[in-house]
LUMDOSE-50701 format. One line per 2 residues: number of its first residue (from 1); their letters; for each residue x, y, z of N, C-alpha, C. Coordinates in pm, whole numbers, padded with zeros to 5 digits. Example, Ala and Ser with C-alpha at 12.3 -4.5 7.8 and 13.67 -1.06 7.14 Angstrom:
<pts>
1> AS> 01319 -00569 00780 01230 -00450 00780 01320 -00330 00780 | 01285 -00225 00708 01367 -00106 00714 01290 00003 00787
</pts>
This chain:
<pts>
1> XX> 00469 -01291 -01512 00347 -01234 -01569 00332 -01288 -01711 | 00221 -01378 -01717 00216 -01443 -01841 00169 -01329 -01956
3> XX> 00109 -01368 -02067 00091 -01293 -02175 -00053 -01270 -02154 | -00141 -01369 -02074 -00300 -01317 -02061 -00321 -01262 -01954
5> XX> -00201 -01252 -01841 -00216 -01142 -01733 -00211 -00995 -01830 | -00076 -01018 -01862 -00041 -00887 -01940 -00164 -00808 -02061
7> XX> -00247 -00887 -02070 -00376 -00851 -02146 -00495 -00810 -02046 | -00488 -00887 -01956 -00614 -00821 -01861 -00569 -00686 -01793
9> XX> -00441 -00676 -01740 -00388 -00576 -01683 -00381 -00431 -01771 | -00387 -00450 -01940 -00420 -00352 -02014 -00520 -00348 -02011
11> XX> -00640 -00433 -02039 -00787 -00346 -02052 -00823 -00299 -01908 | -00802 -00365 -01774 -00798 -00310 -01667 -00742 -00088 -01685
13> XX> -00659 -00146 -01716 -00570 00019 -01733 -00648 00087 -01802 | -00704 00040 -01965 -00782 00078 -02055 -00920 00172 -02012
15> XX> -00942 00071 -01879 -01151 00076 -01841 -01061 00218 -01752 | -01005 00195 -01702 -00973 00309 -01577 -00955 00448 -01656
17> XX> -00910 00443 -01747 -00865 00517 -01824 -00964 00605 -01908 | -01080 00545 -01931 -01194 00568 -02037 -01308 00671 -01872
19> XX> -01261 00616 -01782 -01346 00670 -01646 -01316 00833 -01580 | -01163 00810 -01602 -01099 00935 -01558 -01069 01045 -01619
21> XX> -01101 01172 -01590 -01132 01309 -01659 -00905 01339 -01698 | -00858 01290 -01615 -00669 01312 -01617 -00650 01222 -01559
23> XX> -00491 01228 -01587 -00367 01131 -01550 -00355 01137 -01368 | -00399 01005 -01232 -00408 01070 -01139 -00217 01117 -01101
25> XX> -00204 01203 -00965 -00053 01243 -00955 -00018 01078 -00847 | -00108 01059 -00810 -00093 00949 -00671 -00232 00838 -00687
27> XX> -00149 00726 -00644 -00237 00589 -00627 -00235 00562 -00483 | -00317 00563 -00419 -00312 00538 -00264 -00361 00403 -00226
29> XX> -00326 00284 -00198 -00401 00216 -00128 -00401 00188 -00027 | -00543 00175 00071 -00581 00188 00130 -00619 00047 00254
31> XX> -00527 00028 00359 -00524 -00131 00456 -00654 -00141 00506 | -00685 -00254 00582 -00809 -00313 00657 -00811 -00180 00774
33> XX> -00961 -00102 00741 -00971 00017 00818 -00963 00118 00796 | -00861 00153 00725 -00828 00281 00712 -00907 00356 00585
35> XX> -01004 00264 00536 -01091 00352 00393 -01147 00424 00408 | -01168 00503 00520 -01265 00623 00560 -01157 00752 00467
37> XX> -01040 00727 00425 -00992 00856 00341 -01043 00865 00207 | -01131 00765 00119 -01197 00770 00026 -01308 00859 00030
39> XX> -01359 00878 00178 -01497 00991 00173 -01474 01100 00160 | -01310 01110 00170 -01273 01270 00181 -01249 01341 00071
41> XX> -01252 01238 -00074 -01175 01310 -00190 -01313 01405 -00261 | -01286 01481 -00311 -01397 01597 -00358 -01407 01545 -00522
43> XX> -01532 01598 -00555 -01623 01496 -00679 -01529 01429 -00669 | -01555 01296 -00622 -01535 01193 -00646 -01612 01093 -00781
45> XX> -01519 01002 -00844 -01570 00911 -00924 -01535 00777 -00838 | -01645 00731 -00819 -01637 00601 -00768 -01668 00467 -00861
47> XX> -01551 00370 -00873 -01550 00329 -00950 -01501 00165 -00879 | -01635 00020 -00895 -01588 -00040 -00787 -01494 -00135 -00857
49> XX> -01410 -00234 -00795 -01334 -00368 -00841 -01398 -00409 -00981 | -01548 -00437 -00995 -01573 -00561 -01033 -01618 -00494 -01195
51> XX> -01710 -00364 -01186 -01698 -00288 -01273 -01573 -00280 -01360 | -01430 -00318 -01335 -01373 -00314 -01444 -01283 -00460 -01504
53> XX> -01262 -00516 -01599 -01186 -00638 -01676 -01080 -00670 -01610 | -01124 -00773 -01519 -01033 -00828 -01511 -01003 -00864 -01340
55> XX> -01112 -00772 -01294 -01059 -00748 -01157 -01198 -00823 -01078 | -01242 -00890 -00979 -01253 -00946 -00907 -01327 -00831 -00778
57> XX> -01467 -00899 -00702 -01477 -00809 -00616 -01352 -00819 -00467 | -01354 -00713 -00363 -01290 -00743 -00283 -01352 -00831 -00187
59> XX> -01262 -00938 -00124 -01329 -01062 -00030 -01303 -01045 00147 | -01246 -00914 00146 -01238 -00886 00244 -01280 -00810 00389
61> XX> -01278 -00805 00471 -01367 -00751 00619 -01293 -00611 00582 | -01351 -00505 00601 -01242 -00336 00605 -01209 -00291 00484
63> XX> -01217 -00385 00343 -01177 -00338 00243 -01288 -00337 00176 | -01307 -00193 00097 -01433 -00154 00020 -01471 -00214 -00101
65> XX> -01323 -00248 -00206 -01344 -00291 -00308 -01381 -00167 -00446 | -01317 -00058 -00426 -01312 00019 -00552 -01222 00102 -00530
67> XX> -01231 00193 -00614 -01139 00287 -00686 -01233 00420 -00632 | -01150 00540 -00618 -01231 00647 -00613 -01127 00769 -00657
69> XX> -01160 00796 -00724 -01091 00937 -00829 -01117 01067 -00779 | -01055 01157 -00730 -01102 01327 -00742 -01016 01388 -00696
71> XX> -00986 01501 -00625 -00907 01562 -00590 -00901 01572 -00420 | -00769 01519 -00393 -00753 01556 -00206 -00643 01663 -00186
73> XX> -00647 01736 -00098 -00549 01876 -00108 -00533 01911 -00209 | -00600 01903 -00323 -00516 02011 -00454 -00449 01903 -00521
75> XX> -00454 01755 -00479 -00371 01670 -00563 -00479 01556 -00620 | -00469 01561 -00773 -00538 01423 -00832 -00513 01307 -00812
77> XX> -00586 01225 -00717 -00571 01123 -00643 -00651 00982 -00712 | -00594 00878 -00717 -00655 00766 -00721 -00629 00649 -00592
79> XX> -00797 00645 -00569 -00761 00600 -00404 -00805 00480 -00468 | -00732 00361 -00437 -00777 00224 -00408 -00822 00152 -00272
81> XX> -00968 00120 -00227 -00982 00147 -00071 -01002 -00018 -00125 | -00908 -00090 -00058 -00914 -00247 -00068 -00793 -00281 -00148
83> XX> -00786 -00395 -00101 -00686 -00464 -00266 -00707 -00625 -00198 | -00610 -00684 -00252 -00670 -00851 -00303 -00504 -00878 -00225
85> XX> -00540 -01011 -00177 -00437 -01059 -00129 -00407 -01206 -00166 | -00290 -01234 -00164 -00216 -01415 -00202 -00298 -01499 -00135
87> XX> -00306 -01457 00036 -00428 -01595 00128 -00585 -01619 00031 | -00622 -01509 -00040 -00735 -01568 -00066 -00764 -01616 -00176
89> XX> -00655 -01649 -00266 -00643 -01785 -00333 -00595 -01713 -00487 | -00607 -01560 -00480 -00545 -01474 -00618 -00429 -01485 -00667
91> XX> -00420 -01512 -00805 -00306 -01536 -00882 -00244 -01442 -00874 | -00085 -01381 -00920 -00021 -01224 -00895 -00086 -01145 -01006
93> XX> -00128 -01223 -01079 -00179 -01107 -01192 -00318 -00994 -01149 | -00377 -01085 -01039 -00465 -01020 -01005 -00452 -00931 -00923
95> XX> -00365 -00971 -00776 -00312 -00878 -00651 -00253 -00748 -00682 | -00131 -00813 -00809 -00119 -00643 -00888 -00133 -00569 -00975
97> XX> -00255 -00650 -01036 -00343 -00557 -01157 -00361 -00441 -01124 | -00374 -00370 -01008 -00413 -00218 -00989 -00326 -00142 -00984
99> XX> -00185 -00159 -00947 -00051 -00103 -00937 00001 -00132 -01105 | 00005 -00233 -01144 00036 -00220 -01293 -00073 -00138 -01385
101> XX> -00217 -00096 -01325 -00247 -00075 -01448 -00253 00089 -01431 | -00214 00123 -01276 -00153 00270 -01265 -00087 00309 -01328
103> XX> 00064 00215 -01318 00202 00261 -01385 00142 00252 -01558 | 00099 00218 -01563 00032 00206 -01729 -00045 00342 -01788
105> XX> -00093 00352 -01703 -00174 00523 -01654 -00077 00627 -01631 | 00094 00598 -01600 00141 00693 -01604 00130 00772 -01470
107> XX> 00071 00647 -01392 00059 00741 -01230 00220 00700 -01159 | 00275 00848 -01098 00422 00831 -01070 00428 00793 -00950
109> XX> 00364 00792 -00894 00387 00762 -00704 00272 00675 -00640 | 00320 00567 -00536 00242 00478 -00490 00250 00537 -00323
111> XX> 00132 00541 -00260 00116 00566 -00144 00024 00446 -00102 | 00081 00373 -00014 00018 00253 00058 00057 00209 00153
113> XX> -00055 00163 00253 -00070 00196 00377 -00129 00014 00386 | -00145 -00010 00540 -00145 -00153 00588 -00183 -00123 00719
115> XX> -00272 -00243 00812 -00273 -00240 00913 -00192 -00339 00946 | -00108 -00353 01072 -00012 -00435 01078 00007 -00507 01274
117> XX> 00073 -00632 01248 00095 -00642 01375 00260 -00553 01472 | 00214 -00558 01562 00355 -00483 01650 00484 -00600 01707
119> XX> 00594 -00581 01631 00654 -00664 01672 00785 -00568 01764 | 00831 -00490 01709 00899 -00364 01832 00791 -00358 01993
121> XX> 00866 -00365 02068 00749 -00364 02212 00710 -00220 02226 | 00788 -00164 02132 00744 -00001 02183 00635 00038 02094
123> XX> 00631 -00019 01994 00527 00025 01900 00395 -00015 01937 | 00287 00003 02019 00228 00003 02086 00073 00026 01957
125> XX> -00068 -00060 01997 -00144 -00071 01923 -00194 00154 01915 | -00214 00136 01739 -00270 00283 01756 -00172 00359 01658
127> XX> 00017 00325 01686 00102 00380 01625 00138 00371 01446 | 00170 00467 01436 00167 00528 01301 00289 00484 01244
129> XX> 00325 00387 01172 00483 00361 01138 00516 00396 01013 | 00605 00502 00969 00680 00519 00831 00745 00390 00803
131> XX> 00740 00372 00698 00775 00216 00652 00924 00251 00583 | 01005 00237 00639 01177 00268 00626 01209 00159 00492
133> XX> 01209 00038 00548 01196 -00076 00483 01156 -00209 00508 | 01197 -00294 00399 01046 -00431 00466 01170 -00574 00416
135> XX> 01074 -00669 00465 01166 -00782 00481 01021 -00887 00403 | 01067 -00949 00284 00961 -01050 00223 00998 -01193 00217
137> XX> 00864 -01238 00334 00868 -01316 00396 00817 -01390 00325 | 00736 -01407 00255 00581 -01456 00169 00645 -01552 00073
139> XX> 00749 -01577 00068 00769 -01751 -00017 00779 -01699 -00149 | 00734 -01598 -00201 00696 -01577 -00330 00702 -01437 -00410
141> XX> 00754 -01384 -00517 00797 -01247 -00557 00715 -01207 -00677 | 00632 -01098 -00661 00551 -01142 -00815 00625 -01091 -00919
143> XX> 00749 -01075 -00941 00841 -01095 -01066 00843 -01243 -01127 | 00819 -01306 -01056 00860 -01449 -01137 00806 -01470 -01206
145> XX> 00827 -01550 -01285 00793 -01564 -01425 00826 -01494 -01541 | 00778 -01549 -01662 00814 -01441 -01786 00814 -01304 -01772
147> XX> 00874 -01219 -01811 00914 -01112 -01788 00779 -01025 -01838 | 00813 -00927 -01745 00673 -00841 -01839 00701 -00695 -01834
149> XX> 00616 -00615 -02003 00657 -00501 -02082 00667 -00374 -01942 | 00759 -00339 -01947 00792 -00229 -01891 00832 -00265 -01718
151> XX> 00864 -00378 -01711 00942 -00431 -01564 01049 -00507 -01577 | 01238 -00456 -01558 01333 -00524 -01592 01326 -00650 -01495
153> XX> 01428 -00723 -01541 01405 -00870 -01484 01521 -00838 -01372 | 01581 -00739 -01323 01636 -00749 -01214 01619 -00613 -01119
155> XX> 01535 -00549 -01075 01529 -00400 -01040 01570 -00371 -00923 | 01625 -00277 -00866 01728 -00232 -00785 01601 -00198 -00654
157> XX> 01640 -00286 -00553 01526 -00247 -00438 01633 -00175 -00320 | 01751 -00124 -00339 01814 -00048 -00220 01714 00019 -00182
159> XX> 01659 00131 -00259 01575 00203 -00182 01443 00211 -00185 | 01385 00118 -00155 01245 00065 -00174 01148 00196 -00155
161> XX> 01197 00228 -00050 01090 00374 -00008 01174 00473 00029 | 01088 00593 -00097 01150 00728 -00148 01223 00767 -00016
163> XX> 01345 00793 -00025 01366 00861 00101 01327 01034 00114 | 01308 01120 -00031 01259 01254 00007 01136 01267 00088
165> XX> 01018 01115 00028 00867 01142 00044 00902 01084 00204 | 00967 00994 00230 00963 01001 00382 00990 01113 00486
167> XX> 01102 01186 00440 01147 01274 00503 01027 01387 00524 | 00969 01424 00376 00861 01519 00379 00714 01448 00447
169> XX> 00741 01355 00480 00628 01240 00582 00679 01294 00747 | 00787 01316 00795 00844 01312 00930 00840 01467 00938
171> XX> 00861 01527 00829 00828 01707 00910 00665 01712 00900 | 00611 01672 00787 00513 01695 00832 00416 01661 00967
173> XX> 00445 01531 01010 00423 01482 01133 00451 01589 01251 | 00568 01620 01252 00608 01664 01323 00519 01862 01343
175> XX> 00529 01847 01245 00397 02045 01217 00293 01966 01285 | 00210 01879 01244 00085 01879 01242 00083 01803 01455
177> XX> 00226 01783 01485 00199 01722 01620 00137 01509 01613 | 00146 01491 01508 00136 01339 01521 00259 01249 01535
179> XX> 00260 01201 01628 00371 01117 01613 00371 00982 01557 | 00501 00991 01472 00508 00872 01387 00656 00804 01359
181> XX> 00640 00713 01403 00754 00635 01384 00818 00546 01302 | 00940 00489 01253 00984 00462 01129 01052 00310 01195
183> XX> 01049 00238 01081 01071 00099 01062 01041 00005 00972 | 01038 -00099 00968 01076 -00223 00885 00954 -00293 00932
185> XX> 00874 -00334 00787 00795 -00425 00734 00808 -00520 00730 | 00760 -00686 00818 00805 -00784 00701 00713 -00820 00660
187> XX> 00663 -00903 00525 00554 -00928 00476 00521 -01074 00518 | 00437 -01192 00529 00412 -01288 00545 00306 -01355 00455
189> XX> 00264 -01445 00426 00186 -01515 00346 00040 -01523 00435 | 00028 -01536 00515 -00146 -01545 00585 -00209 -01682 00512
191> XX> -00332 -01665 00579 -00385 -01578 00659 -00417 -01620 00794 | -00333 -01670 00845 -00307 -01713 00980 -00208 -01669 01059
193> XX> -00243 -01559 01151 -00159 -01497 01224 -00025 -01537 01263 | 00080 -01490 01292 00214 -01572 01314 00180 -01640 01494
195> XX> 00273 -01746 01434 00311 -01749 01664 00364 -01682 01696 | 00417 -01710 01814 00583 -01621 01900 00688 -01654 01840
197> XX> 00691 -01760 01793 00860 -01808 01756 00864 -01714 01622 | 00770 -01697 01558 00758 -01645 01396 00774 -01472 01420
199> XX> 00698 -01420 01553 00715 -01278 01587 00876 -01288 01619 | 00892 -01354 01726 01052 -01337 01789 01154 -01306 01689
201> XX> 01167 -01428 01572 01237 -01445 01459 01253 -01307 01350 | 01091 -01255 01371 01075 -01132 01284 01184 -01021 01346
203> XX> 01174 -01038 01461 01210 -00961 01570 01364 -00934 01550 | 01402 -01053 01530 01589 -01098 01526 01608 -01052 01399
205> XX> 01525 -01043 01289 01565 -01011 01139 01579 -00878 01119 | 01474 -00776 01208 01483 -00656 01227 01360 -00603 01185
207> XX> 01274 -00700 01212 01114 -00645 01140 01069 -00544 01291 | 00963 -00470 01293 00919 -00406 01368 00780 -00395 01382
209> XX> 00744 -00426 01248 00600 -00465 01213 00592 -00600 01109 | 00481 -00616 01109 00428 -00799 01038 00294 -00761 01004
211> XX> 00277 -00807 00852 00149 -00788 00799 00128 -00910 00650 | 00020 -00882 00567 00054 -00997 00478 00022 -00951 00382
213> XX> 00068 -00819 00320 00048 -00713 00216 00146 -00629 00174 | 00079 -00562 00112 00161 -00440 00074 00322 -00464 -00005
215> XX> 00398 -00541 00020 00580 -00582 -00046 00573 -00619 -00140 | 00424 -00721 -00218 00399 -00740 -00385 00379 -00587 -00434
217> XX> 00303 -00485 -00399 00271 -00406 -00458 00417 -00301 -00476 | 00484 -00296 -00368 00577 -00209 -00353 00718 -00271 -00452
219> XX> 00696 -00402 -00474 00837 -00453 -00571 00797 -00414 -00713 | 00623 -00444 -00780 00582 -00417 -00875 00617 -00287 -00901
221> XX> 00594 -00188 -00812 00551 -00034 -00844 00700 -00005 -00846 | 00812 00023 -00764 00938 00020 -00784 01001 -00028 -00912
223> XX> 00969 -00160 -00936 00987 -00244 -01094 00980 -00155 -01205 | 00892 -00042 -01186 00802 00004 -01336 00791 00184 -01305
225> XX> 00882 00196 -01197 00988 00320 -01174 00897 00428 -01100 | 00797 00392 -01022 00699 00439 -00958 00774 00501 -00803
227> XX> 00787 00616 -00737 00840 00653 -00599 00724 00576 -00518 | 00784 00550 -00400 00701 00485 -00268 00723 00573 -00138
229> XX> 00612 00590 -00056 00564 00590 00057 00476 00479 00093 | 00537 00454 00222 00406 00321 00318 00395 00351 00450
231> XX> 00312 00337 00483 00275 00364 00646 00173 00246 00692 | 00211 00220 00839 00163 00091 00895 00073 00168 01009
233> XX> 00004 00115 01020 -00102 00124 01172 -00083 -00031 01222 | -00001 00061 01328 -00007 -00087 01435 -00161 -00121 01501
235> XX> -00207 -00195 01467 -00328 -00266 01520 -00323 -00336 01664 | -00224 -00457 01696 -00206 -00461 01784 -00054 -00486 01762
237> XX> -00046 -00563 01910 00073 -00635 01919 00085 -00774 01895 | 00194 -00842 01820 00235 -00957 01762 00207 -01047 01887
239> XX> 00193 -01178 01838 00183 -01308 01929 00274 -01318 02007 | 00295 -01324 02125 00410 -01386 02244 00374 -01230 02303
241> XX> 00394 -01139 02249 00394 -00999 02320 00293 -00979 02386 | 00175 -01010 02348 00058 -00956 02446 -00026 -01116 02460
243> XX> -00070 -01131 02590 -00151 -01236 02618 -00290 -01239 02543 | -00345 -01125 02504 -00452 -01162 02409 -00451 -01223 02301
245> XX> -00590 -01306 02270 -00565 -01365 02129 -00578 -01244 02045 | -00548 -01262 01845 -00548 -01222 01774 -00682 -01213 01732
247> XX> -00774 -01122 01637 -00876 -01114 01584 -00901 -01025 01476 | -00932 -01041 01386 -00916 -00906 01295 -01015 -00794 01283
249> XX> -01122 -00865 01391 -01231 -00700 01486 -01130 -00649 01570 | -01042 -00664 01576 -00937 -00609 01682 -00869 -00466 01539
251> XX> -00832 -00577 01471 -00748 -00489 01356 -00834 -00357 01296 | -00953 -00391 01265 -01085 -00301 01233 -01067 -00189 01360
253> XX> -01108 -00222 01471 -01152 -00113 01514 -01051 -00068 01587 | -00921 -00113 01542 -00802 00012 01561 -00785 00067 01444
255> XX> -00860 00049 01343 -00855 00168 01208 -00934 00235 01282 | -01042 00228 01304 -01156 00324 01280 -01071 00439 01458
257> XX> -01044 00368 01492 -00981 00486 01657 -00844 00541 01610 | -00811 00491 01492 -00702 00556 01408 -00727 00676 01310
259> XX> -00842 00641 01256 -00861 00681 01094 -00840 00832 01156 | -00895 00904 01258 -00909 01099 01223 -00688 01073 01181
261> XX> -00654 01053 01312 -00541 01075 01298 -00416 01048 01192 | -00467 00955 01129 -00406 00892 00972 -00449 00980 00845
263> XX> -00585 01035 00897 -00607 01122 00759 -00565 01218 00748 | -00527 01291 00895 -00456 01406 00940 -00347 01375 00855
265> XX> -00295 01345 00862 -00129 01320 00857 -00087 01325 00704 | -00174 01182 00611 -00227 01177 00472 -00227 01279 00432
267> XX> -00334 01397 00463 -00381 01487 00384 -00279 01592 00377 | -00217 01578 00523 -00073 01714 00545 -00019 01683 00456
269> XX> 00016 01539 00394 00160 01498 00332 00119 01487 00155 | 00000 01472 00192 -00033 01528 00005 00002 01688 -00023
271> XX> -00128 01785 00077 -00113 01950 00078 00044 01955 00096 | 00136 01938 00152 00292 01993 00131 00327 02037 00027
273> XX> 00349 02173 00001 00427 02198 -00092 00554 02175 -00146 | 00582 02065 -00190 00722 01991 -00238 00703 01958 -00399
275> XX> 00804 02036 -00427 00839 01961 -00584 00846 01871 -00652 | 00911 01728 -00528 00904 01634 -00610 00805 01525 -00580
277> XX> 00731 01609 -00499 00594 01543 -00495 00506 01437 -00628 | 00460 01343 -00663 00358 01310 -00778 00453 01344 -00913
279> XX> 00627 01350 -00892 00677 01363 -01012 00759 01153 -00971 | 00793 01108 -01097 00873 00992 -01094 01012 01048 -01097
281> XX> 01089 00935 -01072 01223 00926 -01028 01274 01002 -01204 | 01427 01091 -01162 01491 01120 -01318 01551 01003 -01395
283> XX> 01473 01049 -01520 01511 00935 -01602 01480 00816 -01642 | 01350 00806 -01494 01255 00678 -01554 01141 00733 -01670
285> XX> 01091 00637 -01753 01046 00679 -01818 00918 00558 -01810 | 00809 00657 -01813 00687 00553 -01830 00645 00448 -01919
287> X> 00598 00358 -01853 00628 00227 -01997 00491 00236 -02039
</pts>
């Protein structure tokens, strides 16, 4: 992160900052499809990409391209319905301008979500995956480079994703009757679907799902002492597994035959009454 990322990523933080009435407890972002949980937050401030320094509209099919602020269950939420990805030609300063300019904001917890391919045969298009942990495939780490204020140059990824917020992810599932299952992410570079040999391989590494998101945001936000939750919607199934081709109207409109049941689940796992809900890890301290 050079020194003029590190400048856009503050007035980014700055504009967000000048918009919002408080500090939000949660940053949610939001995969191809699943943005129908942005309609749900109450007074909402809607606030899009391009409206603020630094940031870029979104270029993508399913992703809205803003920010939306207000309250979901009782919790001050900042929903990001879109984000920017490496395939479409964005530098890292840009992909994680919104996660850095959270942690800058002092927001303690990242909740982000992905639509993804099925590389487990059981995980079947539709399924809800707790993201255990992930495998980064993508050639590329957005740590590299000069170091930047408030991210050590070596940060401890054992436990990438909170294990309390998961746990309080699996009872809640389990009250509300959704079933959801847990596994391993790997990330990929895109935006060209994998083959079979690339699913199989995922397969042998211990991936369960394949997508081409979400592992920049989750190393940043971890980096800068932020707790994680991720959840995958299997869209379909990976190449070699199912004889259909790939399409990403496929990926779309398994959000939208997803979305009641994802928001269900979302909204249980915000409303939970847990303590260490929207608090950061002990002892990190906000940079």
């Amino acid at each position: 992160m050079n020194h003029q990322e590190a400048e856009r990523t503050e007035a980014t933080a700055a504009a967000l900052r000048a918009r919002l009435p408080w500090t939000p407890e949660i940053l949610a972002v939001l995969g191809s499809g699943l943005g129908a949980l942005a309609d749900a937050v109450e007074a909402p401030i809607s606030i899009p990409f391009h409206d603020l320094p630094g940031l870029p509209a979104a270029g993508v099919g399913g992703h809205q391209g803003r920010f939306v602020a207000g309250m979901l269950e009782g919790r001050r939420v900042l929903i990001q319905a879109g984000r920017y990805h490496f395939y479409e030609g964005h530098p890292a300063g840009v992909v994680l301008a919104p996660v850095r300019a959270a942690a800058l904001l002092g927001v303690p917890t990242l909740l982000v979500t992905n639509a993804a391919g099925g590389v487990n045969p059981d995980f079947g298009p539709g399924t809800l995956m707790l993201i255990r942990d992930h495998l980064n495939l993508m050639g590329q780490n957005p740590l590299v480079g000069p170091g930047a204020p408030g991210e050590p140059r070596f940060p401890d990824m054992s436990v990438a994703y909170d294990s309390d917020l998961r746990a309080l992810a699996q009872r809640t599932a389990e009250q509300l009757g959704i079933p959801l299952e847990e596994g391993v992410y790997a990330a990929v570079s895109g935006p060209s679907y994998e083959t079979p040999a690339e699913v199989r391989m995922i397969g042998l590494m211990g991936g369960d799902a394949v997508g081409m998101s979400t592992v920049p945001e989750v190393i940043v936000a971890r980096a800068r002492g932020m707790r994680v939750l991720g959840i995958s919607l299997i869209t379909n199934p990976g190449a070699g597994i199912s004889s259909r081709p790939l399409s990403h109207q496929e990926v779309l409109e398994a959000g939208e035959e997803a979305a009641p049941r994802f928001q269900r689940l979302t909204r249980g796992i915000l409303a939970a009454p847990d303590p260490t809900w929207g608090t950061r890890e002990p002892g990190v301290v906000s940079p």
